[in-house]
C-alpha positions in Angstrom: -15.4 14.4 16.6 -14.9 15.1 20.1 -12.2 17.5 19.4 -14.4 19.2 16.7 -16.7 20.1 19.3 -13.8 21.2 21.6 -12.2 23.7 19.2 -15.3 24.9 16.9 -14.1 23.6 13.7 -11.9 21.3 12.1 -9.0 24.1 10.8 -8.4 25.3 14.9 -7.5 21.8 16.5 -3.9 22.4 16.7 -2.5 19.1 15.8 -4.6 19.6 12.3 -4.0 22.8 11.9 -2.5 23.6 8.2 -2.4 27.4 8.3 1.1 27.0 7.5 0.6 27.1 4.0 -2.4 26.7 1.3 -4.0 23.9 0.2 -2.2 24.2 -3.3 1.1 24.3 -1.5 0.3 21.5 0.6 -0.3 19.1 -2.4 2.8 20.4 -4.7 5.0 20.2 -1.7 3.7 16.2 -0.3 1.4 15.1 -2.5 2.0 12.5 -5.8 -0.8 13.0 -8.7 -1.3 9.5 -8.9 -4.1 9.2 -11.7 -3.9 5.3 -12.8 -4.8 4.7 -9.1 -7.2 7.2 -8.8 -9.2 5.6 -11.5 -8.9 2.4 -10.6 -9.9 2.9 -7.0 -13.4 4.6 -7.9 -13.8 2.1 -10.7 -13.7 -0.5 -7.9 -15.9 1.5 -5.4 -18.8 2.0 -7.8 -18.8 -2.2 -9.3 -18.7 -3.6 -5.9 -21.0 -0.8 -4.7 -23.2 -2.0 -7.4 -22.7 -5.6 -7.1 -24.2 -5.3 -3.7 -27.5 -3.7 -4.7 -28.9 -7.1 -5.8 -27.2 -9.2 -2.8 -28.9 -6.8 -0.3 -32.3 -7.0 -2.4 -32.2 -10.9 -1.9 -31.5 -10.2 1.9 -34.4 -8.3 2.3 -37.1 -10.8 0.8 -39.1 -11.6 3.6 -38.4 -14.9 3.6 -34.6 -13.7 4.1 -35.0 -11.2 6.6 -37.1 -12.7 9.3 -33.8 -15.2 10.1 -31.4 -13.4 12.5 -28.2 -14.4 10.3 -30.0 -12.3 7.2 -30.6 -9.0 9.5 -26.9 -8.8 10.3 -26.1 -9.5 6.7 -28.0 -6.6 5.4 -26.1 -4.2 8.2 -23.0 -5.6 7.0 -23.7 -5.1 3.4 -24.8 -1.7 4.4 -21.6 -0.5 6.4 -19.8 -2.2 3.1 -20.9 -0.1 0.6 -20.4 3.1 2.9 -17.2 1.8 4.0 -16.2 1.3 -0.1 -17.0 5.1 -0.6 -13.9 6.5 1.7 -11.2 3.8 1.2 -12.1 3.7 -2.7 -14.0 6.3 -4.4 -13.1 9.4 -2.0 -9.6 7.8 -1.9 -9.7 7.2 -6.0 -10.7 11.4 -6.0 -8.1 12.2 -3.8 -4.7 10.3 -4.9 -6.0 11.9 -8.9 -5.8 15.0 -7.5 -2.2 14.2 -6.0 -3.8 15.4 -2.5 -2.7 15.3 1.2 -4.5 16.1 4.7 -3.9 20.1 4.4 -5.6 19.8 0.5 -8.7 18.7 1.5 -8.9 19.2 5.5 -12.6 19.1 6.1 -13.4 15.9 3.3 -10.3 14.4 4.6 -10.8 14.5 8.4 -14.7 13.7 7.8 -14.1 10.6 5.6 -11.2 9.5 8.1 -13.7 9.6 11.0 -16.1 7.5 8.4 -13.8 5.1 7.5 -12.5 4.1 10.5 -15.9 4.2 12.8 -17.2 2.0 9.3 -14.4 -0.4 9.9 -14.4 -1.2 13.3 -18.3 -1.4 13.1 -17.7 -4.0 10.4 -15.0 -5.9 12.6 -17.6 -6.3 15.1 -20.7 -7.2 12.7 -18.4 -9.8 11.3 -17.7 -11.2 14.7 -21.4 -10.9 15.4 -22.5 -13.3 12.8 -20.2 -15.7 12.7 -21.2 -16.1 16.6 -24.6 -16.4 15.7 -24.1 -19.4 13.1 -22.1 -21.0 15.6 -24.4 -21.0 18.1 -27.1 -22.1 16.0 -25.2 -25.0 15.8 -23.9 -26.1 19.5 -26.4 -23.4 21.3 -29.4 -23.2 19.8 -30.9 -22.2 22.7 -28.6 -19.3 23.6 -28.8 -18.2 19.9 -32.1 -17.7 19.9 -31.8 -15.8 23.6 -29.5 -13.4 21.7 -30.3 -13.1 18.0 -34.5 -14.0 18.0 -36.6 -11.6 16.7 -36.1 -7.9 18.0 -33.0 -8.7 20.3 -30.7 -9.1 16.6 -31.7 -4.7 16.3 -30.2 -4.8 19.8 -27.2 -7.0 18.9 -26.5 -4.8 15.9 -27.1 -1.4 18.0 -24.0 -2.3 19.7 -21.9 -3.1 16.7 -22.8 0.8 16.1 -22.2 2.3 18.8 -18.4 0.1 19.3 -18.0 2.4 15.5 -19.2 5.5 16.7 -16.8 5.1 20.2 -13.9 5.4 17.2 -15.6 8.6 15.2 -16.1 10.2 18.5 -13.4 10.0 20.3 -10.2 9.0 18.7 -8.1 10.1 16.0 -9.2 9.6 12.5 -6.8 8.6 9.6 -5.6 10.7 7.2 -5.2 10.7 3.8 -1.4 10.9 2.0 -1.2 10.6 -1.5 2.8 10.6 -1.7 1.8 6.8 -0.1 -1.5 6.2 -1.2 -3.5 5.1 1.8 -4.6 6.3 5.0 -2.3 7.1 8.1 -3.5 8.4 11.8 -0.4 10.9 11.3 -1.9 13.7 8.5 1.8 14.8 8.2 1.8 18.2 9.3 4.4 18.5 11.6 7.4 16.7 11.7 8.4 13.9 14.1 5.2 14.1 16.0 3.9 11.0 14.6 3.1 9.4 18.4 0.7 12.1 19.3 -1.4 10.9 16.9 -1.4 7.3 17.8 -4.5 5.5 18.2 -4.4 2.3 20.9 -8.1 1.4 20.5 -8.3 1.2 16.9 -4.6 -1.8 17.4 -7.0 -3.7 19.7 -9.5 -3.9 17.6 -7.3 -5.0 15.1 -5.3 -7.4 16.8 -7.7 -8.8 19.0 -11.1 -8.3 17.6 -10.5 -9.6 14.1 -8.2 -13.0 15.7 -11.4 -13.9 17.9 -13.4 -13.5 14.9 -10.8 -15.8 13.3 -11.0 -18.1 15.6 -14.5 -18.2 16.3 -14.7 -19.5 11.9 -12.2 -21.8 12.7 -14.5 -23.3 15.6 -17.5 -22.8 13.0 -16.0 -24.5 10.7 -15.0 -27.2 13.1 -18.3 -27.6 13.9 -19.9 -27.3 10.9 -17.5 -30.5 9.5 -18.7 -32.7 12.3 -22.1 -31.8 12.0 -22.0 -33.0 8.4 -20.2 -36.1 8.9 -22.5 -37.2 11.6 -25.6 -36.6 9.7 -24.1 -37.7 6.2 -24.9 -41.7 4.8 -23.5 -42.8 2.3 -25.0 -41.1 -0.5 -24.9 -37.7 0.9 -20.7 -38.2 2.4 -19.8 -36.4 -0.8 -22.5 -33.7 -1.1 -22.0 -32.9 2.5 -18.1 -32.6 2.4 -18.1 -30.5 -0.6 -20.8 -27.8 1.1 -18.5 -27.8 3.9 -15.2 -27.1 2.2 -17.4 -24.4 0.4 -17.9 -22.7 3.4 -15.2 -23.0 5.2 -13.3 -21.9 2.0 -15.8 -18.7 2.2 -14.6 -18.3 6.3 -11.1 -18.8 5.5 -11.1 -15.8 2.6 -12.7 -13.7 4.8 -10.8 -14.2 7.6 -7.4 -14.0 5.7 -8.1 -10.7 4.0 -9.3 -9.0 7.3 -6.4 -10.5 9.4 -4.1 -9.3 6.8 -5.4 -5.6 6.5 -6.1 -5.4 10.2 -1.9 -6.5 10.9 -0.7 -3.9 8.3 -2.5 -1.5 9.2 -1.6 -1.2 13.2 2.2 -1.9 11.9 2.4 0.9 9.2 1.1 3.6 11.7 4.8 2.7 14.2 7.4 1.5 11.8 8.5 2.8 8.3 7.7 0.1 5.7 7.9 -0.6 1.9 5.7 1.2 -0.2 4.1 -2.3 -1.9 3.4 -3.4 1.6 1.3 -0.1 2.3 -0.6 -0.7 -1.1 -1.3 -4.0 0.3 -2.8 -3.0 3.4 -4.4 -0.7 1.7 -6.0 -3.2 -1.1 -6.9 -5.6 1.5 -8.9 -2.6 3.3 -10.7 -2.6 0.1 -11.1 -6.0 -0.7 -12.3 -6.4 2.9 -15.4 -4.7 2.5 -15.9 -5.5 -1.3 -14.9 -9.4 -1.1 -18.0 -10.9 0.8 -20.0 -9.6 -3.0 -18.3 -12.3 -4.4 -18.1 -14.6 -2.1 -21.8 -14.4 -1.7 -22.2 -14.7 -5.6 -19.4 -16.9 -5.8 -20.5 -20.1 -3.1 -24.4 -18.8 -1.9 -26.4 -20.3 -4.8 -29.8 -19.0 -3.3 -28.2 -15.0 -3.6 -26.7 -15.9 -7.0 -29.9 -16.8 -8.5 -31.5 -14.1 -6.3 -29.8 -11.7 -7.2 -29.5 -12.6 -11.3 -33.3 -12.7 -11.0 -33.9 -9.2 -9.1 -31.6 -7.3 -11.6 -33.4 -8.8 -14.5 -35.3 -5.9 -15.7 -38.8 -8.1 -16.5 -38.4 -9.0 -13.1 -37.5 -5.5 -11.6 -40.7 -4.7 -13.2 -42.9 -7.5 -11.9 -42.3 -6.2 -8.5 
């Protein structure tokens, strides 16, 4: 964005410049009509966009929402279905219409800021509320000096403002249709690929999303001995099967961002197969779409919250 404000407009930064041909050119000359894709990727976009209206619902009952741990799910689930517009609907529009950078300059670069400042945000939310179970768990005290009342606003304010560092002032991605996800290089010129690197946007990646790993592995750790400690034996199995839940839930989540997150910072250096691109690419979708239905899937208070709330009876009792 920074360099928006530099040079007036999008069109007159010179390393997105496309005045070298039309838009129409641009997309018959690099761009693939992919249309089975296209569809597919809004079709996801709008039922995990949807699927998150009742899971945010139950997060906001105000039972829900006065606990620290809700306050950052309902950002999350917020950035989510945000995030799910550019990498799958915008994205779905896009590879339909066979496009590239120089076919859509102004939706493209706008969306590429969104997307990345939504994923990074994300990265750090993520990290954010696993730390706050954790320390609810060994730290109580320090939990609550962090995350209690007002302070979680403050603790989330942060998570925005790490995002907005990324729309602001580095590169965005770009979208390429001929490989059907999003590159920092829009593929104007030739061999100019490293001036459009982006350093931040690897460390968050690499090192970001591992502590986050780590810190569910710890959780989960935790969490194990906890429940072994406190378990008789009539509760043993109960208690080992709500852990293995969880840390199943920890381990999806962590896996699918690890995964995207390691693609991602390779495909931008090194030339690599095209199924590995739609990889990183689906795991940048199932990234923000998965924790729907892992929240359905293993949290039996949202399930039946959220069943209840999109009943329509119940959607008119309230």
């Amino acid at each position: 964005m920074n360099n928006i404000l530099e040079y007036g407009s999008i069109l007159e930064i010179p390393l997105y410049n496309c005045s070298a041909h039309t838009p129409e050119e641009w997309s018959v000359g690099d761009g693939v009509r992919r249309p089975l894709y296209g569809i597919a990727d809004i079709t996801y976009g709008m039922v995990f966009n949807l699927l998150y209206i009742p899971i945010i619902t139950v997060f906001f009952e105000k039972e829900n929402r006065k606990m620290s741990c809700y306050k950052i799910m309902i950002a999350l689930g917020i950035v989510d279905m945000l995030a799910l517009w550019v990498n799958s609907i915008v994205t779905g529009f896009l590879a339909f219409e066979g496009a590239v950078y120089c076919s859509y300059p102004y939706l493209t670069y706008i969306a590429g800021m969104a997307g990345l400042g939504l994923w990074c945000c994300s990265c750090v939310m993520a990290m954010s509320l696993v730390l706050n179970r954790l320390l609810d768990l060994i730290y109580p005290e320090l939990g609550s000096f962090i995350f209690e009342g007002n302070r979680t606003f403050l603790v989330l304010s942060l998570s925005f403002i790490y995002g907005m560092y990324f729309v602001i002032f580095t590169p965005p991605v770009a979208f390429s249709s001929k490989y059907h996800t999003w590159f920092f290089d829009p593929m104007i010129f030739v061999n100019r690929t490293q001036e459009y690197a982006n350093i931040p946007h690897g460390f968050n990646n690499i090192l970001v999303v591992s502590v986050t790993c780590l810190l569910y592995v710890s959780f989960c750790f935790v969490l194990g001995k906890k429940f072994g400690a406190a378990s008789d034996g009539n509760t043993a199995s109960k208690s080992n099967k709500m852990s293995t839940q969880i840390f199943l839930q920890s381990a999806m989540i962590c896996a699918i961002n690890q995964v995207a997150s390691i693609i991602y910072v390779i495909m931008n250096f090194i030339d690599v197969p095209f199924w590995l691109i739609i990889v990183g690419h689906s795991m940048w979708q199932f990234g923000h779409g998965a924790p729907a239905l892992i929240y359905l899937s293993f949290n039996k208070t949202i399930r039946n919250g959220s069943v209840s709330t999109s009943h329509p009876r119940d959607l008119f009792k309230k």
